[in-house]
C-alpha angles and dihedrals in degrees: 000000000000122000119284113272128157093253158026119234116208128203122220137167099263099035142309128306119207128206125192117213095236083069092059090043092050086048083050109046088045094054084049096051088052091059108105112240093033111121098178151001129168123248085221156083084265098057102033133029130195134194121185127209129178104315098329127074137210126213137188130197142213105200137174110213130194123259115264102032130119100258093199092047093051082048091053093042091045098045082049098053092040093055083044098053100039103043087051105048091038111031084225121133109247097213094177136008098187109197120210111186104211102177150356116230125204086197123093127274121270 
């Protein structure tokens, strides 16, 4: 990958598009927040991390998740929504969505 910089140019045909990386981390954390069994994620550095290369991006989350859910199956739903979302909004190749489940919670979801 590419050093670590704020944001991804694009080039198009009628000029650059430029994509911080606080925009990648906000489509993220809203396709995780859709995955059923998730209870929380940071809208953060802290929860989640991006690293961008040429024209792809790797992420990596820290998420809570609610008691009594497969926790391999709410890491599979949620590296699935996060390559969805943010392939689709940015154009960019997710290469890697790491999931690092941080807490369970007893509490609801939401």
């Amino acid at each position: 990958m590419a050093e670590n910089k704020d944001y991804m140019s694009k080039e198009l045909e009628n000029g650059t598009v430029n994509i911080n990386e606080e925009v990648i981390i906000t489509i993220a954390a809203a396709a995780i927040r859709d995955v059923e069994g998730v209870v929380s994620v940071r809208n953060d550095r802290k929860g989640i991390h991006v690293e961008l290369g040429d024209q792809s991006v790797a992420l990596e989350c820290g998420l809570v998740l609610l008691y009594g859910h497969s926790v391999v199956e709410i890491a599979k739903n949620v590296q699935n929504a996060v390559v969805n979302a943010v392939e689709s909004m940015t154009g960019l190749k997710v290469t890697s969505v790491d999931v690092n489940v941080t807490g369970i919670s007893m509490g609801k979801q939401g």
